[in-house]
PDBQT receptor file of N, H, CA, C and O in Angstrom, charges set to zero:
ATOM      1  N   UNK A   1      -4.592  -3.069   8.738  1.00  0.00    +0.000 N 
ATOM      2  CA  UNK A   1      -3.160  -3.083   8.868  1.00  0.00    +0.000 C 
ATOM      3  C   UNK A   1      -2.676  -2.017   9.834  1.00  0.00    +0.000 C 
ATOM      4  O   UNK A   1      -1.558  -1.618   9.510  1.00  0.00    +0.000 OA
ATOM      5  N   UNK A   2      -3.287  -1.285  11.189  1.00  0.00    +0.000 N 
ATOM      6  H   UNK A   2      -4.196  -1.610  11.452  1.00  0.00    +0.000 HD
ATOM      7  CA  UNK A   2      -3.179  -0.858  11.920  1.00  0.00    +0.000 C 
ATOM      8  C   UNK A   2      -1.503  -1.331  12.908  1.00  0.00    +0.000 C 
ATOM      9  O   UNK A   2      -1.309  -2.232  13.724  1.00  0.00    +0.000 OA
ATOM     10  N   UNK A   3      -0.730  -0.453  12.454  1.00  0.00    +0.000 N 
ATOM     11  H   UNK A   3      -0.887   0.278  11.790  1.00  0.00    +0.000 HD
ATOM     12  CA  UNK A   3       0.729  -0.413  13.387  1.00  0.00    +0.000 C 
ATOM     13  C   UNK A   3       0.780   0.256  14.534  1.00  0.00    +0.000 C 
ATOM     14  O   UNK A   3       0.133   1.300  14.619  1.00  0.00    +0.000 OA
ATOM     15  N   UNK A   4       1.300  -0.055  15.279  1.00  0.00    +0.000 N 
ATOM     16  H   UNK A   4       1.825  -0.903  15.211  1.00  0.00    +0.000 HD
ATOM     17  CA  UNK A   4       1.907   0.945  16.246  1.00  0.00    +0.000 C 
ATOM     18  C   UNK A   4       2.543   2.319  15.569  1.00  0.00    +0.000 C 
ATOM     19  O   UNK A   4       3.344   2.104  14.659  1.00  0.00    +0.000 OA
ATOM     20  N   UNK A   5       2.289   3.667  15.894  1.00  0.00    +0.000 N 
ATOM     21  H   UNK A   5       1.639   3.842  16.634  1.00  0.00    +0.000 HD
ATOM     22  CA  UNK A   5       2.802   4.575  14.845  1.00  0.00    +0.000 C 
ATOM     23  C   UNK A   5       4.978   4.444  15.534  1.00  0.00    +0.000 C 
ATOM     24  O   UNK A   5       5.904   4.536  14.728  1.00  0.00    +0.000 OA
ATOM     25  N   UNK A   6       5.120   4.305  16.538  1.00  0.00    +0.000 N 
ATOM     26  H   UNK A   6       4.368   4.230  17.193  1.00  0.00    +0.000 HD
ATOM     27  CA  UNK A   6       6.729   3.711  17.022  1.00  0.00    +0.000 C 
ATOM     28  C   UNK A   6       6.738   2.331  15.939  1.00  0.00    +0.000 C 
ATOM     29  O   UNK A   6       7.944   2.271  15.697  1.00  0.00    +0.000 OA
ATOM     30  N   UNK A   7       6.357   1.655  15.470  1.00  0.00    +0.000 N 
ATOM     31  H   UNK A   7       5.377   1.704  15.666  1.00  0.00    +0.000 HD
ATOM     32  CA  UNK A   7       6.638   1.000  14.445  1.00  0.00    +0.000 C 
ATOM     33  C   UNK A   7       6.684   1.558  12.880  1.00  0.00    +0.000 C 
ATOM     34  O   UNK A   7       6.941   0.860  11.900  1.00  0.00    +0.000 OA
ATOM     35  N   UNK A   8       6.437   2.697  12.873  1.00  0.00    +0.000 N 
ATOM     36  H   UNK A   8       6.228   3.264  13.669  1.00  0.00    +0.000 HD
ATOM     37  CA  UNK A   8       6.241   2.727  10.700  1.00  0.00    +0.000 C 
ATOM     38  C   UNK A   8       7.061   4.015  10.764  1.00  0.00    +0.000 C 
ATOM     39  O   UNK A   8       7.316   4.807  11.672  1.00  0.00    +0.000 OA
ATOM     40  N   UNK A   9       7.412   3.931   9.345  1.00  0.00    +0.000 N 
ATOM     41  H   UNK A   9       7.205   3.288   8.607  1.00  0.00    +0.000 HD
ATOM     42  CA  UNK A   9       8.308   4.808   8.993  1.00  0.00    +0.000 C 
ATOM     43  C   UNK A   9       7.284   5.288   8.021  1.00  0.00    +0.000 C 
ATOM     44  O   UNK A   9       6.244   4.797   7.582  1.00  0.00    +0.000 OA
ATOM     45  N   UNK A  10       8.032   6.602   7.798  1.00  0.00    +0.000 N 
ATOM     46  H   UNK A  10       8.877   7.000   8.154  1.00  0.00    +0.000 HD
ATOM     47  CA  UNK A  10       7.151   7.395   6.709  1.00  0.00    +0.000 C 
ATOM     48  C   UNK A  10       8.344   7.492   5.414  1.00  0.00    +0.000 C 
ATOM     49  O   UNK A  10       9.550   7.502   5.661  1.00  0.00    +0.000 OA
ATOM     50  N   UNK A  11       7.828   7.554   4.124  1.00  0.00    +0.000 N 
ATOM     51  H   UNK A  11       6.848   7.546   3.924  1.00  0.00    +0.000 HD
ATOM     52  CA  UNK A  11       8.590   7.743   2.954  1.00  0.00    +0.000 C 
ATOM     53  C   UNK A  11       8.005   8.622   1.983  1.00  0.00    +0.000 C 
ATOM     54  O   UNK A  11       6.806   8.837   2.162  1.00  0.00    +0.000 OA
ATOM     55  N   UNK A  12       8.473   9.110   1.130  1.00  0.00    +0.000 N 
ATOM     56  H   UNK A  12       9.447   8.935   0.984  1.00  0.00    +0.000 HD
ATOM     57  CA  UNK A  12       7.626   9.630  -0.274  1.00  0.00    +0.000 C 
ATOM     58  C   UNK A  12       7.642   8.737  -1.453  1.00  0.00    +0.000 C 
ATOM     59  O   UNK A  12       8.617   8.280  -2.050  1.00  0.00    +0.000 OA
ATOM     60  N   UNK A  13       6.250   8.560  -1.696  1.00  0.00    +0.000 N 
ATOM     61  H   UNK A  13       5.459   8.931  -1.210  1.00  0.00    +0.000 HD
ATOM     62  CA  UNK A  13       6.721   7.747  -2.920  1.00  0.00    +0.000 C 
ATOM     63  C   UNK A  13       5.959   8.402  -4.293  1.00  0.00    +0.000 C 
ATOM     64  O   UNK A  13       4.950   9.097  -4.174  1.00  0.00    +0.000 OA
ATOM     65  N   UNK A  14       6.459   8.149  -5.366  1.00  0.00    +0.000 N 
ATOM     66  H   UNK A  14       7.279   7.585  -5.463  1.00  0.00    +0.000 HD
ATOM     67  CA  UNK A  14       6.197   9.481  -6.698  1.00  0.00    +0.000 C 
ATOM     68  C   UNK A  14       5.391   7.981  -7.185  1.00  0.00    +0.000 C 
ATOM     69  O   UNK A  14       5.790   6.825  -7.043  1.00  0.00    +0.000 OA
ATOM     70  N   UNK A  15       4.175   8.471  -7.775  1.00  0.00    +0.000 N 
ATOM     71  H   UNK A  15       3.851   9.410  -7.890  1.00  0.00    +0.000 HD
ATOM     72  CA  UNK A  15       3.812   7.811  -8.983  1.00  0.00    +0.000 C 
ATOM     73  C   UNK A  15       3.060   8.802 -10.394  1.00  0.00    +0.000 C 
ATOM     74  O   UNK A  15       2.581   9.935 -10.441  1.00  0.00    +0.000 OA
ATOM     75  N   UNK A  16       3.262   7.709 -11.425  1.00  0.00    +0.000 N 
ATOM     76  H   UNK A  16       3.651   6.788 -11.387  1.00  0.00    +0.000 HD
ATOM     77  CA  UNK A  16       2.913   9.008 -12.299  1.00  0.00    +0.000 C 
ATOM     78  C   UNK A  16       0.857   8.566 -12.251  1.00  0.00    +0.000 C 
ATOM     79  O   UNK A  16       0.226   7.612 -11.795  1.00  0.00    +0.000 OA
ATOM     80  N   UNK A  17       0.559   9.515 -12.790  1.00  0.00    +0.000 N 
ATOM     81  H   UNK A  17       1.071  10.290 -13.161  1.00  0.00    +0.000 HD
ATOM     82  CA  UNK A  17      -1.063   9.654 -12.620  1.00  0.00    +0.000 C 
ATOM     83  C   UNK A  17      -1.945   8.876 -12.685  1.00  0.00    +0.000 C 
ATOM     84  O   UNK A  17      -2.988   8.860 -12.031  1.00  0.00    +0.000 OA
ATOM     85  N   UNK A  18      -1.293   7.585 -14.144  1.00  0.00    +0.000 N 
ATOM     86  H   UNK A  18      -0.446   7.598 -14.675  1.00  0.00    +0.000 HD
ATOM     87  CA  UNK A  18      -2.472   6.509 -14.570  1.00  0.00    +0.000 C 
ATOM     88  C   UNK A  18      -2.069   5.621 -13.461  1.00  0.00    +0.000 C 
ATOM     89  O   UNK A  18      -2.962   5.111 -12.785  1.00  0.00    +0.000 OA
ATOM     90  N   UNK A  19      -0.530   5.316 -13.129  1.00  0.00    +0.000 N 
ATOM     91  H   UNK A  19       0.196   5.730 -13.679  1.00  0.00    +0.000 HD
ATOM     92  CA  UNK A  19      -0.925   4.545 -11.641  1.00  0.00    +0.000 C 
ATOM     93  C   UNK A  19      -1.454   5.015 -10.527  1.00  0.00    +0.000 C 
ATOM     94  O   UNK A  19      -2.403   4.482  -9.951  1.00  0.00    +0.000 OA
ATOM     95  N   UNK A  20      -1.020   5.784 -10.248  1.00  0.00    +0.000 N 
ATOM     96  H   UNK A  20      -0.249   6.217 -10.715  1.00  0.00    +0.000 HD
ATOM     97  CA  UNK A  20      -2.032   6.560  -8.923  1.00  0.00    +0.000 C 
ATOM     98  C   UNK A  20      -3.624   6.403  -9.413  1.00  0.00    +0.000 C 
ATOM     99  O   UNK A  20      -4.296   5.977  -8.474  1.00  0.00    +0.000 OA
ATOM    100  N   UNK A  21      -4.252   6.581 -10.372  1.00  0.00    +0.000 N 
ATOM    101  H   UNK A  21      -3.707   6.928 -11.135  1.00  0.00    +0.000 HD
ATOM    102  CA  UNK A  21      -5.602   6.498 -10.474  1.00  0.00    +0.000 C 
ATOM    103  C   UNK A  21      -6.473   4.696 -10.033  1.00  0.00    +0.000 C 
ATOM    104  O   UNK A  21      -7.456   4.209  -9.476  1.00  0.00    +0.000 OA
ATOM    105  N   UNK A  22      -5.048   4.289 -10.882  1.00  0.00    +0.000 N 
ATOM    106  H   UNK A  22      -4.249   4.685 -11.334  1.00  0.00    +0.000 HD
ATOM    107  CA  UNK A  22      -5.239   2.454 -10.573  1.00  0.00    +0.000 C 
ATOM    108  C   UNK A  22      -5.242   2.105  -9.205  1.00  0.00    +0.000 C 
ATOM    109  O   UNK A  22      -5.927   1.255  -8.635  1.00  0.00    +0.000 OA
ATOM    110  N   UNK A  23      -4.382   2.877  -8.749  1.00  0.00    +0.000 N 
ATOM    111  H   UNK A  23      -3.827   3.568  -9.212  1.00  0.00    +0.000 HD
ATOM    112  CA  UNK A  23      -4.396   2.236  -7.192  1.00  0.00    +0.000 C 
ATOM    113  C   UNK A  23      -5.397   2.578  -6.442  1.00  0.00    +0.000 C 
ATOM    114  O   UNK A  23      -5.896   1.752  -5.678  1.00  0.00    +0.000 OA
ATOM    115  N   UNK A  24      -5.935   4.054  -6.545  1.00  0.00    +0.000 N 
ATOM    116  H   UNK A  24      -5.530   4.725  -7.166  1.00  0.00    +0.000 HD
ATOM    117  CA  UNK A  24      -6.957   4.927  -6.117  1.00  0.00    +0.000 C 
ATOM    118  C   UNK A  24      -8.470   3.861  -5.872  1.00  0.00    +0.000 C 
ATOM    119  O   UNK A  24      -9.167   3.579  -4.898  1.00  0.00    +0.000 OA
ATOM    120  N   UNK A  25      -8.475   3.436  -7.611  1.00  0.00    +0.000 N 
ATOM    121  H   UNK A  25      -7.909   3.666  -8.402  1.00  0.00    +0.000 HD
ATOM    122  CA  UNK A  25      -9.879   2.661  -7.825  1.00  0.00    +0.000 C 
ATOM    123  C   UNK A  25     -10.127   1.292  -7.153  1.00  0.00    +0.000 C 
ATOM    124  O   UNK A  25     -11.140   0.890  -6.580  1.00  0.00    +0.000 OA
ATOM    125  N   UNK A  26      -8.719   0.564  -7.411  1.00  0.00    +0.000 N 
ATOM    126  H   UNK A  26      -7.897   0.891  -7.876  1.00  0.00    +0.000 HD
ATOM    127  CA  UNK A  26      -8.414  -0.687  -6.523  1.00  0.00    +0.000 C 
ATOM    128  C   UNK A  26      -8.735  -0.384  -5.183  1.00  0.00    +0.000 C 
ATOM    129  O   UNK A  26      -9.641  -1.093  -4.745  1.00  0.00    +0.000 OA
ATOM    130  N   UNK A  27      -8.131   0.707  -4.148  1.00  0.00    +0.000 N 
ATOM    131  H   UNK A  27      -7.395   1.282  -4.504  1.00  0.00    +0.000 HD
ATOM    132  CA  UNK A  27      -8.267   0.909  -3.132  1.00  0.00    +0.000 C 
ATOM    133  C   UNK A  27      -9.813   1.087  -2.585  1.00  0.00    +0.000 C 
ATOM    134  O   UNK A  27     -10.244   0.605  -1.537  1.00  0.00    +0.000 OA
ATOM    135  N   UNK A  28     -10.368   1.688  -3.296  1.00  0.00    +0.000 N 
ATOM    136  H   UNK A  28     -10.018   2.079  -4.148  1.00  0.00    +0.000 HD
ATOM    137  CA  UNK A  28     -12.271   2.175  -3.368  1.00  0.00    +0.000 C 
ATOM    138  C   UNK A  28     -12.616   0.980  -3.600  1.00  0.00    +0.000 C 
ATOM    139  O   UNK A  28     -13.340   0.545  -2.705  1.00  0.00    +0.000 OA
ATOM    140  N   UNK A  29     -12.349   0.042  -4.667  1.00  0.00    +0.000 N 
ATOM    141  H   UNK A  29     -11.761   0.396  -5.394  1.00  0.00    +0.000 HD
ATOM    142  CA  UNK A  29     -12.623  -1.351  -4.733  1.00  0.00    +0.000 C 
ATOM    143  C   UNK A  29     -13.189  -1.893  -3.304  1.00  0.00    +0.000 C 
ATOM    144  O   UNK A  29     -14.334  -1.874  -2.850  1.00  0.00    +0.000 OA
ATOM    145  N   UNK A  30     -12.016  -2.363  -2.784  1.00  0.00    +0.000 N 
ATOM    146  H   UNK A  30     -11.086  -2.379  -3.153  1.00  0.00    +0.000 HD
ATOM    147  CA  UNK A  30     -12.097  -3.150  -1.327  1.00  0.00    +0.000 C 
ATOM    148  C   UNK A  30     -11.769  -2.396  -0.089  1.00  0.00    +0.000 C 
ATOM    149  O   UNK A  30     -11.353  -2.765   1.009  1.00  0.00    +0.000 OA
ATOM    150  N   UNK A  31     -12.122  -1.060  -0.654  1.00  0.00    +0.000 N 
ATOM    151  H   UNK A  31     -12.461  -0.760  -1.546  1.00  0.00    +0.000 HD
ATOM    152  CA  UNK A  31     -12.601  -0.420   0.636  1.00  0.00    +0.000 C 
ATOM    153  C   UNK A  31     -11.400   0.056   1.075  1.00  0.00    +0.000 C 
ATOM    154  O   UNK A  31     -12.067   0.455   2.029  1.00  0.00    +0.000 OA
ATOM    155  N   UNK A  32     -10.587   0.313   1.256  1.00  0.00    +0.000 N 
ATOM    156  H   UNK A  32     -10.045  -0.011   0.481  1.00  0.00    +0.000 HD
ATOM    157  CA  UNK A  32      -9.119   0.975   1.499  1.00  0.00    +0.000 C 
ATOM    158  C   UNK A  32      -9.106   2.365   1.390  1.00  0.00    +0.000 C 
ATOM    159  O   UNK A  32      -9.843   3.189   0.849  1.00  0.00    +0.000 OA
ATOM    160  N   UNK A  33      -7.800   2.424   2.219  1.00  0.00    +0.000 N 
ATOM    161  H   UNK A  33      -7.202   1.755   2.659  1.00  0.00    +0.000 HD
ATOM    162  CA  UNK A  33      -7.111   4.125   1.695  1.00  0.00    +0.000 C 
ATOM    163  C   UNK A  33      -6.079   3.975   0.896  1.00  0.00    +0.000 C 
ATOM    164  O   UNK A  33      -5.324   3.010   1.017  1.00  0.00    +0.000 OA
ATOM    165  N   UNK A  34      -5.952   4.696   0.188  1.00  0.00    +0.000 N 
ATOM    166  H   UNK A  34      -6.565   5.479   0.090  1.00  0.00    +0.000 HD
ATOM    167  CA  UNK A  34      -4.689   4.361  -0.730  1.00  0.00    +0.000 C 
ATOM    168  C   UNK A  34      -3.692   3.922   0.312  1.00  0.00    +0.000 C 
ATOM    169  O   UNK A  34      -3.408   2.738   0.129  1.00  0.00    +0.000 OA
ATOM    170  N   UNK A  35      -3.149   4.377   1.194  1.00  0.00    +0.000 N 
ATOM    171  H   UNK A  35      -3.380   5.338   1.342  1.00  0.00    +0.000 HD
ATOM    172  CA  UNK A  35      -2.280   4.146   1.747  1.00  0.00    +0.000 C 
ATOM    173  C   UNK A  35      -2.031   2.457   2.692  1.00  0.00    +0.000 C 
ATOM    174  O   UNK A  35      -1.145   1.677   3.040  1.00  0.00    +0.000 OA
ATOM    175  N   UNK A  36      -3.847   2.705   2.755  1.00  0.00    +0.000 N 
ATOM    176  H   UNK A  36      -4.567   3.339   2.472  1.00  0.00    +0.000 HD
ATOM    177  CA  UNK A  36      -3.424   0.995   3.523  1.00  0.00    +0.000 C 
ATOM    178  C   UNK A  36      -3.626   0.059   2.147  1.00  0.00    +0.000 C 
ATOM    179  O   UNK A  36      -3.432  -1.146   2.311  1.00  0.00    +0.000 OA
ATOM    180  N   UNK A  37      -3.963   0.466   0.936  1.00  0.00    +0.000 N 
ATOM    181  H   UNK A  37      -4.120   1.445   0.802  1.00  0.00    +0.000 HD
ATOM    182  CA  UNK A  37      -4.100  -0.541  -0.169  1.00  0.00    +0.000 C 
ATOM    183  C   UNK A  37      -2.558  -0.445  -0.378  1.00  0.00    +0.000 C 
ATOM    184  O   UNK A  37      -2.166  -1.610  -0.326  1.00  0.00    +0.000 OA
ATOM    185  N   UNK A  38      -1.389   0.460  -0.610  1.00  0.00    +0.000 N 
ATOM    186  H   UNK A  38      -1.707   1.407  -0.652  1.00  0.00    +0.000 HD
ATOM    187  CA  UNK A  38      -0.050   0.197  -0.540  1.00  0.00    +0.000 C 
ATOM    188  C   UNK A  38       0.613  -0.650   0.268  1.00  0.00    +0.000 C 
ATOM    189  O   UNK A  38       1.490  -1.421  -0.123  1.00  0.00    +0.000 OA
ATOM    190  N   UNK A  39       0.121  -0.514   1.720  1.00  0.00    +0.000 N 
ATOM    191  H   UNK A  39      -0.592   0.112   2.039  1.00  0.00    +0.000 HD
ATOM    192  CA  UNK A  39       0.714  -1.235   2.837  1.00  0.00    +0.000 C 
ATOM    193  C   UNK A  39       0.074  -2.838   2.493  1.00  0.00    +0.000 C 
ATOM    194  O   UNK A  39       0.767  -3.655   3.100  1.00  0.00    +0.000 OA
ATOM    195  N   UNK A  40      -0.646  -3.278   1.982  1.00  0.00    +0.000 N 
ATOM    196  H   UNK A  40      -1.209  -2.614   1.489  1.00  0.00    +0.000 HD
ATOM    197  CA  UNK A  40      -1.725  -4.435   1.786  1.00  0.00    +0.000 C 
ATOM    198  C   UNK A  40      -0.733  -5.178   0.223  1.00  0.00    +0.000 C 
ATOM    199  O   UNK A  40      -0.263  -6.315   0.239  1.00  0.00    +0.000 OA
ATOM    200  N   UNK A  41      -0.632  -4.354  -0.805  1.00  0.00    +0.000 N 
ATOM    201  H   UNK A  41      -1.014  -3.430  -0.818  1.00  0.00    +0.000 HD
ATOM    202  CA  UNK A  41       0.012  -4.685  -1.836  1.00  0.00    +0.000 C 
ATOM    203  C   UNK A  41       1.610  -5.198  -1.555  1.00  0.00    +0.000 C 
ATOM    204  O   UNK A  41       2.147  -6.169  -2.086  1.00  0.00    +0.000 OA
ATOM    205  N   UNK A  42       2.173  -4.327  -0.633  1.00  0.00    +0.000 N 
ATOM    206  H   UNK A  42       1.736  -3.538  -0.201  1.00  0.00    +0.000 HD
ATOM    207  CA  UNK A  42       3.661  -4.076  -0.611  1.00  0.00    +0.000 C 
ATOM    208  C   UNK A  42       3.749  -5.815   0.440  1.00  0.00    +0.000 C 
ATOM    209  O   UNK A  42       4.341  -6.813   0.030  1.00  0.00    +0.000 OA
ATOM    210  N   UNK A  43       3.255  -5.753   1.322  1.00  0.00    +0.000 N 
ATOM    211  H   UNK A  43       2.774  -4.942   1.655  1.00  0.00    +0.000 HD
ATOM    212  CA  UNK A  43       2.881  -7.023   2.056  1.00  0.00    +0.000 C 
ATOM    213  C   UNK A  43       2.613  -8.336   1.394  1.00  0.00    +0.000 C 
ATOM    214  O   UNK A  43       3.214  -9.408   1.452  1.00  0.00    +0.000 OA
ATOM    215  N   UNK A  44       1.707  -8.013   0.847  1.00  0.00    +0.000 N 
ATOM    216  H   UNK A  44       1.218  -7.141   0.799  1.00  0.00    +0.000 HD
ATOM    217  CA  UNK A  44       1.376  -9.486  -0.397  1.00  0.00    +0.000 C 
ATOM    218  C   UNK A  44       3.025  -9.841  -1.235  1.00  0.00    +0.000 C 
ATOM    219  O   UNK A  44       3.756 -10.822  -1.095  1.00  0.00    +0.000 OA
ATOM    220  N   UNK A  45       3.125  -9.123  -1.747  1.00  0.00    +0.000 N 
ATOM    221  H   UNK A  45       2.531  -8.327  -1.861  1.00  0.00    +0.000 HD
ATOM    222  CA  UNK A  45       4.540  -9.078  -2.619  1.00  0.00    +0.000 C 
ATOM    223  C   UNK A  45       5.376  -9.757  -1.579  1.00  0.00    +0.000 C 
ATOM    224  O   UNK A  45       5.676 -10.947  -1.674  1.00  0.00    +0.000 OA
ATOM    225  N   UNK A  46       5.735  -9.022  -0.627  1.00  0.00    +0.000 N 
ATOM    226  H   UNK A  46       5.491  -8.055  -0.551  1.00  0.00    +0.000 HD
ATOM    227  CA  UNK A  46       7.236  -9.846   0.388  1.00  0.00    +0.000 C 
ATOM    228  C   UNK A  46       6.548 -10.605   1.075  1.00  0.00    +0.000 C 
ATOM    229  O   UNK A  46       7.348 -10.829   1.984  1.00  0.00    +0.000 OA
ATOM    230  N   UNK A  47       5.285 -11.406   1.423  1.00  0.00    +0.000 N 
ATOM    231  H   UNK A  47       4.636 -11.224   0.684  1.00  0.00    +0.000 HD
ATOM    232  CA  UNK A  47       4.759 -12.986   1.095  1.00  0.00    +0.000 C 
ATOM    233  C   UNK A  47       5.126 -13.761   0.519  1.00  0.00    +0.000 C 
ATOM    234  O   UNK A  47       5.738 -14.787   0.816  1.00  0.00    +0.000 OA
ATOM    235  N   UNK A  48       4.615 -13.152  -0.864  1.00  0.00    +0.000 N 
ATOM    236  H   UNK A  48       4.118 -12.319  -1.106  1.00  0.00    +0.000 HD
ATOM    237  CA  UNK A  48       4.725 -14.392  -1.750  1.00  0.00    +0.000 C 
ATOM    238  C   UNK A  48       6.394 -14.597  -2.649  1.00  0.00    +0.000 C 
ATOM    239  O   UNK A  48       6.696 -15.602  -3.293  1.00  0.00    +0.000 OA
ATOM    240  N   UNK A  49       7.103 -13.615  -2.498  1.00  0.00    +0.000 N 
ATOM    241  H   UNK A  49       6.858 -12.799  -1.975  1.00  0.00    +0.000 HD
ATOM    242  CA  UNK A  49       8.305 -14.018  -2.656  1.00  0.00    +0.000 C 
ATOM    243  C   UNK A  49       9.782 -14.250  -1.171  1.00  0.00    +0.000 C 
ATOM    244  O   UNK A  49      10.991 -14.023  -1.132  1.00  0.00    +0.000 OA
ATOM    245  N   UNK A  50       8.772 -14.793  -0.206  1.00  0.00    +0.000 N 
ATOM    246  H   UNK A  50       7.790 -14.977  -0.237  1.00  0.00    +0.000 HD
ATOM    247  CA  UNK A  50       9.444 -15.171   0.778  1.00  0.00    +0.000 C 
ATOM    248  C   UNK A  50      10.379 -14.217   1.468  1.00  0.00    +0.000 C 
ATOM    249  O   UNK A  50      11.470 -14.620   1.871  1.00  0.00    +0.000 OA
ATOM    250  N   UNK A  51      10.020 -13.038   1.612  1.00  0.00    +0.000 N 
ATOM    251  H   UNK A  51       9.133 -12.710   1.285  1.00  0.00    +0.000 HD
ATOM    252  CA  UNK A  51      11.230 -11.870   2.007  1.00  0.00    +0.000 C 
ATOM    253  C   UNK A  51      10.556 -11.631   3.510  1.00  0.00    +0.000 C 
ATOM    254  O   UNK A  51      11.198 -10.871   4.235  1.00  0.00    +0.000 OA
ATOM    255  N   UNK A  52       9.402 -12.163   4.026  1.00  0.00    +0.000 N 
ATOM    256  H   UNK A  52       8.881 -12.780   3.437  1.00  0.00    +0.000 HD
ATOM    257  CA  UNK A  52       8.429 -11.701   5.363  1.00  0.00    +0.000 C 
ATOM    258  C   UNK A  52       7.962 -12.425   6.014  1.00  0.00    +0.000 C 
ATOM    259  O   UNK A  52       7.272 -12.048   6.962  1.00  0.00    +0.000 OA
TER     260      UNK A  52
């Protein structure tokens, strides 16, 4: 999921620990960084409910 960095915005986002660990393991799962397993999740979502 490589952007142009003139394309992405940066944000903070808070999670509490047991999700951060979930996402962590998911991400190690299929090989990700947390951050591109967010960008990968957040994507799927505005797919499949037609927002993208």
């Amino acid at each position: 999921m490589a952007k142009d960095k003139e394309n992405t915005k940066n944000f903070v986002l808070r999670l509490d620990a047991k999700t951060m660990e979930a996402v962590e393991k998911w991400a190690a799962d299929e090989f990700r960084s947390v951050n591109g397993q967010l960008q990968w999740i957040i994507t799927e979502a505005l797919k499949k409910n037609k927002r993208m």
